[in-house]
C-alpha positions, 0 to 999 in steps of 0.5 A: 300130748301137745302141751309142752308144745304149747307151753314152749310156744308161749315162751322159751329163753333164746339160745346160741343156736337160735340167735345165729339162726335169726341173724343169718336168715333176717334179709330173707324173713323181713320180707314177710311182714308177719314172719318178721314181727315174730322172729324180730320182735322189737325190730331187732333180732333176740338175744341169747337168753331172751324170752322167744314167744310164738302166740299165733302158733300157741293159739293154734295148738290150743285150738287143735286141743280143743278140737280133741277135747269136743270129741273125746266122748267118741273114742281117742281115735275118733277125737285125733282124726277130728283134730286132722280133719280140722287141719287138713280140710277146715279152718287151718287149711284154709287160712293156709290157702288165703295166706298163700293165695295172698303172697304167691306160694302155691298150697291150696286148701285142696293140696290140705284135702287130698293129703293122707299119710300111708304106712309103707312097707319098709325097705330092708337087708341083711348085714353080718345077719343084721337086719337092717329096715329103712324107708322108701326112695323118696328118702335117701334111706337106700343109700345106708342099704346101698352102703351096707351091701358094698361094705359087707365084702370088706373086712373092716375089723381088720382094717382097724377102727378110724385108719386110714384104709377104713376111712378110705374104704368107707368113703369110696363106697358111700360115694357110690351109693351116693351116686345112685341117690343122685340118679335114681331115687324119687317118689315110687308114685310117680317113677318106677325104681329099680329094686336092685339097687338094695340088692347084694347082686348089684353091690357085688358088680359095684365093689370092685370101683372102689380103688384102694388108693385112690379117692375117685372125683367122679359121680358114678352111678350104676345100672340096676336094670342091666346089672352093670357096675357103671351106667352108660354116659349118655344116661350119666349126662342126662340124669347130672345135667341140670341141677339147681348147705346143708341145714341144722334144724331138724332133730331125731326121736328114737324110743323102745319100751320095756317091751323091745317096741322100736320107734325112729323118727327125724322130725324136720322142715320149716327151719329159720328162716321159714316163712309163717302163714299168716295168724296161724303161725304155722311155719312152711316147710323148704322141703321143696328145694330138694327137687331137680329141674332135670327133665325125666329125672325121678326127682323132677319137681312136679304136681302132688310129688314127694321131694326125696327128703334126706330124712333117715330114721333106722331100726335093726333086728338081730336074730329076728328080735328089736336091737338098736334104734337110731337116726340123726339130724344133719341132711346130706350127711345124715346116712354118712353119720348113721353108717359110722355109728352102727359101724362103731357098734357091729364091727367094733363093739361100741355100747351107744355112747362110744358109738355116737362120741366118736370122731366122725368124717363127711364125705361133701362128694355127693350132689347137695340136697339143697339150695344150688345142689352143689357137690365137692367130689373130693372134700372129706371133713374130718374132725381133729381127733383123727390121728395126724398119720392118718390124715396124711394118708388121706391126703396121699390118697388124693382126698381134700380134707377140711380139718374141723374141730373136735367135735364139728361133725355136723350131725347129732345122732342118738341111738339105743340098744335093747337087749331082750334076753335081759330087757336092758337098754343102752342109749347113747346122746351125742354132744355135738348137738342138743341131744340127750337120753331119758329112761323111766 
């Protein structure tokens, strides 16, 4: 399974993407030396159409096959979880730990040991009888199931695809949601989460917020342990006191087979211009920065902790049977792209494609996940396919649009459809990225 990585490690043309990516984040990765000679081989940055090679990373793949290959008489699982072994607590994990202990980044081969993958039960509900799976709250996942909830009293259909009430309504309910992704969410295993957040009780004290013709600028998260529609300003300030772009290089799997089994993933991290450590070639996950500083916040950086990551893979059933499958890269504007396109196919019946084509919108009002995590309460991007009446009207309603092209939305979903009274499936690839459906 891991050779096409392989072979895509030993060599692959350079395209437009890649080629901005390494002119922007050069003054960063020429500080380390070894990062530096990969990325800028030559001392230059690669051009479009160049051949990329990452051996150092090629090697350690091989040698990852290899592992699997030594242990292939005891069994298929026995041999992978030699190959993990081999990674988290052998050679890699080591080599991994001199590089930093080296340079000043904190992994240790203990951090490698200690580290173990678990299933979780998935958080869910229901939507017009759709239901709805996401994960937990050290993703901002919820916040779909948030949004879902507040939307649900709304009669969408009647307020006409891509107007400007719909438009409105679904910002002003997604800023809510948000709100409580910025207070409350972070890893279960260290904070206790309050379970109302995803429940209908709580989005039917919080609906009545949403001002039909105002855009709001403020963050207002509510209280899911009092059951009230606003949490108390003390709390509000302690929790938004402190806090420290979004990024294009994660990417999205979604898969069913012919027997209606649903895979969602949103694969991420080490984007350019990650640091590699050292001969691995491995590159270093940034995820980090998505912690606060705030102290008591659930989010609050600290030892063997899951940052909340923006990462959202999504599955729905309806009438209890697998029917769609979608996420999407896109960070902070992950959940807002994921809302618009099963929208686009629950309220408006959209197949796949139409959904994912679309012309989108993205709310900036939400405290960003990276970098300085900084927000702009009323900027609302909108691509240029939207009805110039209607961006009056959004204008008139006081948010602050920032006209895109036509297809700048920054997000690149895909999703499918399965129909398992017939076992037809549907997918749908948006252009606005690299992104693309196979079936076989």
């Amino acid at each position: 399974m891991i050779q096409p990585a392989i072979e895509i490690a030993q060599g692959f043309p350079v395209y437009a993407g890649l080629e901005s990516a390494l002119e922007r984040g050069e003054p960063i990765a020429r500080k380390w030396p070894n990062t530096a000679k990969v990325y800028y081989p030559g001392g230059r940055v690669p051009k479009e159409g160049e051949i990329f090679v990452q051996a150092d990373l090629a090697r350690t793949f091989q040698t990852l096959a290899g592992v699997e290959k030594q242990n292939a008489g005891h069994g298929r699982a026995a041999a992978l979880e030699a190959v993990r072994d081999y990674f988290y607590r052998g050679p890699i994990a080591k080599r991994i730990s001199d590089f930093c202990k080296n340079t000043g980044c904190l992994l240790r081969e203990g951090d490698f040991a200690a580290y173990h993958a678990r299933i979780e039960e998935p958080l869910t509900v229901t939507y017009r009888g759709i239901q709805v799976y996401k994960c937990g709250y050290w993703t901002q996942s919820p916040v779909f199931l948030e949004n879902l909830n507040l939307l649900e009293g709304f009669d969408l259909k009647a307020l006409k695809h891509n107007s400007a009430d719909y438009v409105h309504t679904v910002v002003e309910a997604m800023k809510l949601g948000y709100a409580d992704r910025d207070a409350y969410y972070g890893d279960p295993d260290f904070s206790a989460i309050p379970a109302a957040l995803v429940s209908k009780e709580y989005a039917n004290l919080r609906r009545p917020l949403i001002d039909a013709q105002k855009a709001s600028a403020q963050h207002v998260p509510g209280d899911p342990v009092r059951m009230t529609a606003r949490a108390p300003e003390d709390f509000v300030r302690a929790r938004y006191r402190q806090r420290n772009g979004e990024h294009q290089d994660t990417t999205c799997v979604n898969v069913i087979d012919q027997d209606g089994n649903l895979f969602s993933a949103t694969p991420s991290g080490a984007w350019i211009p990650a640091v590699l450590a050292g001969d691995t070639g491995i590159p270093l996950t940034q995820r980090a920065q998505a912690f606060v500083l705030t102290p008591g916040h659930p989010n609050q950086i600290a030892p063997h902790k899951r940052p909340r990551i923006t990462l959202t893979p999504t599955l729905a059933l309806r009438d209890g049977k697998p029917w769609l499958v979608f996420s999407t890269p896109g960070g902070d504007s992950q959940d807002q792209t994921l809302l618009q396109i099963f929208l686009n196919v629950v309220e408006f019946g959209m197949n796949p494609q139409e959904a994912v084509e679309a012309p989108r919108f993205n709310s900036a009002a939400m405290f960003s996940s990276f970098d300085n995590h900084g927000e702009q309460p009323l900027a609302l991007a909108v691509e240029k396919r939207f009805e110039p009446a209607v961006l009056d009207a959004l204008r008139a309603r006081g948010h602050q649009l920032v006209l895109g092209a036509d297809w700048s939305n920054p997000t690149a979903p895909t999703m499918i459809e399965y129909d398992p009274a017939t076992g037809v499936i549907a997918g749908g690839a948006d252009v606005r990225g690299h992104r693309y459906a196979l079936a076989w």
